[in-house]
Every structure is written in structure tokens, then in C-alpha cells.
C-alpha positions in Angstrom: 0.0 0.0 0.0 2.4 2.4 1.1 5.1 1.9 -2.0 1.5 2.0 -4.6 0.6 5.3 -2.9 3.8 6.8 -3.3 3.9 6.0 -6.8 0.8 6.8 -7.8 0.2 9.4 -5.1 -2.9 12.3 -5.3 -4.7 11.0 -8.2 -4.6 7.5 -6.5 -6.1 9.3 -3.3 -8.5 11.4 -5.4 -10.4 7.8 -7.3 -9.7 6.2 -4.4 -12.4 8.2 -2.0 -14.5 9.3 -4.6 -15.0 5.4 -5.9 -16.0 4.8 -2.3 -18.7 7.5 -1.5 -20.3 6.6 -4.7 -21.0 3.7 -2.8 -18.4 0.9 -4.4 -17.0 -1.4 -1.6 -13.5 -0.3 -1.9 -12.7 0.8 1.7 -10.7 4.2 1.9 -9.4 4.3 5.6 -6.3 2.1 4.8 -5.6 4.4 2.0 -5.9 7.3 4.1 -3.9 5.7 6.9 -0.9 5.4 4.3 -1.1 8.8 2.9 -0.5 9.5 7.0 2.4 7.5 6.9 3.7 8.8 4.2 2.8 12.2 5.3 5.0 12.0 8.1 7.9 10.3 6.2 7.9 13.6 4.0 6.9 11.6 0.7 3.4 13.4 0.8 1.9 16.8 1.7 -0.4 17.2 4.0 -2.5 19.8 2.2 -2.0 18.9 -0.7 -3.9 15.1 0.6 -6.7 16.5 2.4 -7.7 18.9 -0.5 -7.8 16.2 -3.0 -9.9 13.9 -1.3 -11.8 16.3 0.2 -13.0 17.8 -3.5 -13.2 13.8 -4.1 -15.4 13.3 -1.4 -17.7 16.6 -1.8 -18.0 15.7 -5.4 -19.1 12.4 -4.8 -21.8 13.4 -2.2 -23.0 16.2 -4.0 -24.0 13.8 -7.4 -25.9 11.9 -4.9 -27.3 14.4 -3.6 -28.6 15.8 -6.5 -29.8 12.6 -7.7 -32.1 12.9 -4.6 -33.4 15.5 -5.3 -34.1 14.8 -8.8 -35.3 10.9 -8.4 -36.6 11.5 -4.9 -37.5 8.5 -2.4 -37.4 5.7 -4.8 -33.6 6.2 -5.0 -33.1 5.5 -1.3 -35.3 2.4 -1.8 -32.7 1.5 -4.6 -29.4 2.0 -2.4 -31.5 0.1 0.1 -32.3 -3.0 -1.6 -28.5 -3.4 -2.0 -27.6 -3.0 0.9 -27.1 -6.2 3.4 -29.5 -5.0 5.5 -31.9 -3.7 3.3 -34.7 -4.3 5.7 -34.0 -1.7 8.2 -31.8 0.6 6.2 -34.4 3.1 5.4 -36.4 3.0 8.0 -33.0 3.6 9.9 -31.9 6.5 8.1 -35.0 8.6 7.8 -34.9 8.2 11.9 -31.6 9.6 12.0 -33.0 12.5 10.1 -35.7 13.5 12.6 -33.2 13.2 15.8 -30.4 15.0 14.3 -31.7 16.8 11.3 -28.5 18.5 9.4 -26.2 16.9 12.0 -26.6 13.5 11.1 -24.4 14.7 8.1 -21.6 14.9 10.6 -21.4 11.4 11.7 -23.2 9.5 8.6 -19.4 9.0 7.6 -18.9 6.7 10.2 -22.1 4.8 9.9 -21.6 1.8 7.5 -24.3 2.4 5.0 -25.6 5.9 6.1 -22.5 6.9 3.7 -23.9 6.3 1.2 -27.5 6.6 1.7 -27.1 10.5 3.6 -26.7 12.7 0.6 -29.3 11.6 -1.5 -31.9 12.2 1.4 -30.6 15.1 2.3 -31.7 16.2 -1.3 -34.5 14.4 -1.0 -36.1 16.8 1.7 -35.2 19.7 -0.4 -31.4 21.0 2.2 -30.8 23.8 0.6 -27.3 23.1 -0.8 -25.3 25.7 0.8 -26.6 23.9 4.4 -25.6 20.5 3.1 -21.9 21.6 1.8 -21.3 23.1 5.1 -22.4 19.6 7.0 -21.2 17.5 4.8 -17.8 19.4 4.9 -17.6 19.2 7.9 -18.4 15.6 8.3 -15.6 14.2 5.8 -12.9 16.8 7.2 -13.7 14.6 10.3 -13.6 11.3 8.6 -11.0 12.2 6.1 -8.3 14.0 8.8 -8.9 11.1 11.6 -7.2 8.0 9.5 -4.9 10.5 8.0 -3.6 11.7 11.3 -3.4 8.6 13.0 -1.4 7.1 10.0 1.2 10.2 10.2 1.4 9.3 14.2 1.9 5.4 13.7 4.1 5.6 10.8 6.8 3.6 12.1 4.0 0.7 13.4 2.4 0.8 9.7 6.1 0.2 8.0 6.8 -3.0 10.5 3.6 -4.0 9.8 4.0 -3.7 5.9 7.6 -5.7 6.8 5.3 -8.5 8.5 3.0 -8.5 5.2 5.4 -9.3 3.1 6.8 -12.1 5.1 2.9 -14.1 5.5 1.4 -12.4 2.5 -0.5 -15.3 2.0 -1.6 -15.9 5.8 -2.5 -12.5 5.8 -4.6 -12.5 2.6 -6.0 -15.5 4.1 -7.3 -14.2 7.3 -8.5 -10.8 5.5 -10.5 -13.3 3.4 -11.8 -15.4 5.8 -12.7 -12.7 8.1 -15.1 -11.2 5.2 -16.5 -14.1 3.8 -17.5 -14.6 7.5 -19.3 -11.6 7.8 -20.8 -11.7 4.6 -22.4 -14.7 5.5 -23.6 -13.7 8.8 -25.3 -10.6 7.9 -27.2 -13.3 5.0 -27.9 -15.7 7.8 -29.2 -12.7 9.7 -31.4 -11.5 6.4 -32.8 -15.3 6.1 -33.7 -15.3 9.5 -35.3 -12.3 9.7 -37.2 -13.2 6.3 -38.3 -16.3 7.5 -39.8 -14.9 10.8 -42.0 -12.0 8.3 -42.9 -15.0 6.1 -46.8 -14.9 6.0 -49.8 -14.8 3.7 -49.9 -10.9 2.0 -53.4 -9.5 0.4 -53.0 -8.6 -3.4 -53.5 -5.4 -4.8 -56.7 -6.4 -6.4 -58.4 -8.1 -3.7 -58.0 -5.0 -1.7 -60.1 -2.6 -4.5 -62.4 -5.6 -4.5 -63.2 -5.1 -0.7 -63.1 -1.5 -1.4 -65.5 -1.4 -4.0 -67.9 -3.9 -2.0 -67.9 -1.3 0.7 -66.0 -3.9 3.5 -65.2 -3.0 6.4 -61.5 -3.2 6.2 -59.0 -1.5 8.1 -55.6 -0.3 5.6 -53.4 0.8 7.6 -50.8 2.6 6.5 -47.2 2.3 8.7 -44.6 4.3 6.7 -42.5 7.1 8.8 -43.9 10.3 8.2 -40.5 11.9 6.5 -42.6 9.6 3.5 -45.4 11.9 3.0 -43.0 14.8 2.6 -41.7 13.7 -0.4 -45.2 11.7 -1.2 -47.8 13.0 0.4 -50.3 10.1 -0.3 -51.9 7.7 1.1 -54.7 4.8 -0.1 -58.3 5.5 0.1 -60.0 5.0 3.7 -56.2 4.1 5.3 -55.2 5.9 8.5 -51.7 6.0 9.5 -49.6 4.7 12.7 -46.3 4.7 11.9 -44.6 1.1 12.9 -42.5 2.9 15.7 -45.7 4.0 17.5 -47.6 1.0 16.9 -47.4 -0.7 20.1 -48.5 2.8 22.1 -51.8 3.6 19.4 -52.7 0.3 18.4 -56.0 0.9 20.6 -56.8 3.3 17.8 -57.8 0.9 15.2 -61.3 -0.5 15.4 -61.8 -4.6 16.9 -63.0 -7.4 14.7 -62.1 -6.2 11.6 -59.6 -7.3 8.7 -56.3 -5.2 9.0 -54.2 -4.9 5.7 -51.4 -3.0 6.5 -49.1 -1.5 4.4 -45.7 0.5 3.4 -43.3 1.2 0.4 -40.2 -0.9 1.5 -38.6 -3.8 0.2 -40.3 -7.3 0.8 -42.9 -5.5 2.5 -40.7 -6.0 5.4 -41.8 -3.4 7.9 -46.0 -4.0 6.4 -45.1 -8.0 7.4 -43.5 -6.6 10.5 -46.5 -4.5 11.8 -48.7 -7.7 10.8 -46.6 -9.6 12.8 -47.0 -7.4 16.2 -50.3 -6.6 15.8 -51.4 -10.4 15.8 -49.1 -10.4 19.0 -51.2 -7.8 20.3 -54.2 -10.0 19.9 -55.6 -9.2 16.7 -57.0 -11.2 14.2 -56.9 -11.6 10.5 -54.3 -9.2 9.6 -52.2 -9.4 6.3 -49.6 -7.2 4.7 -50.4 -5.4 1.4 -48.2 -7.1 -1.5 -46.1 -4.7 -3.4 -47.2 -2.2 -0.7 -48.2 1.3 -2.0 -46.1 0.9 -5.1 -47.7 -2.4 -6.2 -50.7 -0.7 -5.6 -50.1 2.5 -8.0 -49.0 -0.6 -10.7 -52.3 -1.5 -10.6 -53.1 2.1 -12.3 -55.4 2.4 -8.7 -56.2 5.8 -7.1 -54.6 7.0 -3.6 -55.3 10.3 -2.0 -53.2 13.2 -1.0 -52.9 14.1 2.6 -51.6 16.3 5.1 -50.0 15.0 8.0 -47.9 17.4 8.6 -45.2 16.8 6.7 -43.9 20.1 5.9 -43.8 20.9 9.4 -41.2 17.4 9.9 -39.3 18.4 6.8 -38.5 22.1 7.8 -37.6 21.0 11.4 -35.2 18.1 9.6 -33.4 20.4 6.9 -33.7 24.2 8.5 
């Protein structure tokens, strides 16, 4: 690493970072531990390193970020879905919003996933982008300086440690292998798992507008967070809305013996099976997730209704 990055030097630095944040797995930390190193052994300049992948890093962010503004929420559903934990990833993120707003930009960095998945929803919910270049600056001159510092600091630990590579290169390509096929395979077990437990009969689009048009007394509940109707602010006809979070503390709200079809706009109709799932533990009966959730149904060319819950009210407190 350390005899590449001298060679090849800022523009290695530059396509190294901004590979990463546009959300390739090619980690950049030991990259930016060796530019320390190197840093320190006077081979590098300090400056000259954090400007680079700085603009590489702010370049990178602000593509996604337009893109989310552009494409809005079915763009964080995309970088979802491939993601290894798809499941919770934008439920997750739009959380993180609401808490911390604009700061969440300071630590997404260090969040495996939110790296990616920050910049889009930050255009998404319309940041202005003079707010979001200030966060986000400020977020990778952490992120970026950290490994860079503690590389220039440990330089003499980094070029033993390069001596011990090339003594057991093959041990150590061995253990770094191992050690992420491992992990790969536990975060699919995990996925599996989880899968397994939401596996459960769903309601199709058609059957629903069949109840509806029969006049049944059907309860559609809708569970998505609320950041959702600030970028889509609509809802199926005759749903009301708990979002999953506060389902447990307002399930009293929705009326007894009547068929629940709940419903979101999430991969697998994972956090729709999930609210099935709890509601049935809460002692409710025939309740069934929506397939395809709200986008299945719009496929079906069927009507939904706009509705104001408030959402511009979330959105200014998350991006003001």
C-alpha cells in the first residue's frame, strides 16, 4: 500500500475516495492511513492530501445528492435494496434525520451504509445546498483528517507492519478473506432469518379494491415514517396512518374485529409484514400485509389520496 501510494500518489487518493462515496465497496481508511504515513515520512503533503480527497469526497456526495433531489424517495429504496440490510436501512436512516436533522451529516461517515444513503436524502427533503456543503464538509474533514492523522502518528507501526505482510502475504490474505467471507455470510444468515420470521400470507392489490369497491369494512393501515409523505404525500383510500414505531402505544386506535391490511413502500414489504406480525401479538386477528405495498398498488393504475400529515412541518424541522 504504502510503496502504490507513493507511486501513484494524489490521483490515487483522489479515485480512491471518490469510488467509495459513490458507494463501491473499496474501503478508503487504509488508504488514508498510508497517505499519513507517508505524510510524516515527508513523501506526501499534508494539504495537498486532504484537499484532494476532500473535492473527491464533496464531489461524490454532491452527485448523490442531487440525484435525490431529482429521483426523490425511490432512489433511497434502490441503495437500500443493495444494501445487506436492506430491511432496516431506510427506515433507519430517515430516523436519524428526525433526531439529528443536518447533523446526522456529521457522523453518517462513520455509519456503514448511512455513507452512502445520507446525501441523497438530504436532497431528497429539499437541504438547501449551501446547508448541506457546510455539513457535509464538515463531516468528511472529520472522517478524512482522523485515519490521515493517526497514519502520520503510527508511521513507524504501519512500516513494521507492511515488513510482516510481506513475510505471511499469503496468511494474511488468508485471514482478511476469511474474516469477510465470515461476515458476509452472517449478515445473510441474519437476512434469512429475519425473512423467515416476516414469512406470511400478503393480500394482493386487487383483492384489496375488491373489498373496497364492495364497501367492507376493512381496516388499511398505512405504517410508513412520516418523513414519506414529505416527499409523497399520499396515502390509499380509507387508510389511516400509525407509523410502525408508535404501533405498540396507538394500536388501541384501530377498530376490533375487523380485517387489517397493513401496508408500506419498502422492500419485501418487510416493515408492512413486521406491523402484521406485532399486531397479531397484540391479539388481533386476520391481519395481512399489502403485496407490493403502495407501489404495487399504484401498478395496478389504482387511485390513492393526497394528505396532510404534517409533513412540511417534519421536513423544515429536519433540513432548516
Amino acid at each position: 500500500m504504502l510503496n502504490f501510494l507513493n507511486t501513484y500518489g494524489y490521483l490515487l487518493l483522489f479515485a480512491w475516495v471518490f469510488v467509495e462515496q459513490l458507494g463501491l465497496p473499496l474501503p478508503a481508511i487504509p488508504a488514508l492511513l498510508a497517505a499519513g504515513a507517508l505524510i510524516g515520512n515527508g513523501q506526501l503533503n499534508f494539504v495537498y492530501v486532504l484537499f484532494w480527497t476532500m473535492v473527491a469526497a464533496l464531489g461524490a456526495d454532491l452527485i448523490w445528492f442531487e440525484i435525490g433531489r431529482r429521483k426523490g424517495l425511490p432512489i433511497l429504496s434502490f441503495l437500500c435494496r443493495i444494501s445487506l440490510e436492506r430491511d432496516s436501512c431506510v427506515r433507519q436512516t430517515k430516523s436519524l434525520f428526525v433526531r439529528h436533522g443536518a447533523n446526522s451529516l456529521l457522523i453518517a461517515k462513520f455509519i456503514p451504509g448511512l455513507s452512502t444513503v445520507a446525501p441523497p436524502l438530504a436532497g431528497i427533503f429539499e437541504m438547501s445546498v449551501v446547508r448541506f456543503l457546510v455539513f457535509d464538509g464538515i463531516g468528511n474533514l472529520l472522517w478524512l483528517g482522523l485515519p490521515i492523522i493517526v497514519g502520520y502518528f503510527f508511521r513507524d507501526q504501519m512500516s513494521k507492519f507492511e515488513t510482516l505482510y510481506h513475510t505471511g502475504s499469503n496468511y494474511v490474505i488468508g485471514i482478511v478473506l476469511v474474516a469477510l467471507g465470515g461476515f458476509i455470510a452472517w449478515k445473510y444468515w441474519k437476512r434469512r432469518e429475519f425473512l423467515r420470521l416476516l414469512q406470511m400470507e400478503r393480500v394482493i392489490a386487487d383483492d384489496l379494491k375488491r373489498l373496497l369497491d364492495e364497501g367492507t369494512d376493512v381496516v388499511i393501515l398505512d405504517i410508513r415514517h412520516p418523513l414519506d409523505f414529505a416527499g409523497d404525500p399520499h396515502i390509499l383510500p380509507r387508510a389511516m396512518h400509525i407509523p410502525l414505531d408508535e404501533l405498540n402505544s396507538r394500536h388501541g386506535e384501530i377498530p376490533d374485529n375487523r380485517e387489517i391490511v397493513t401496508y408500506c413502500d419498502c422492500p419485501d414489504e418487510a416493515s408492512a409484514a413486521l406491523a402484521a406480525k406485532r399486531l397479531i401479538g397484540l391479539g388481533r386477528k386476520n391481519v395481512r400485509p399489502l403485496a407490493g405495498g403502495l407501489s404495487g398498488w399504484r401498478d395496478k393504475g389504482f387511485d390513492t389520496h393526497p394528505v396532510d400529515l404534517g409533513s412540511k412541518e417534519r421536513l423544515e424541522q429536519v433540513t432548516v
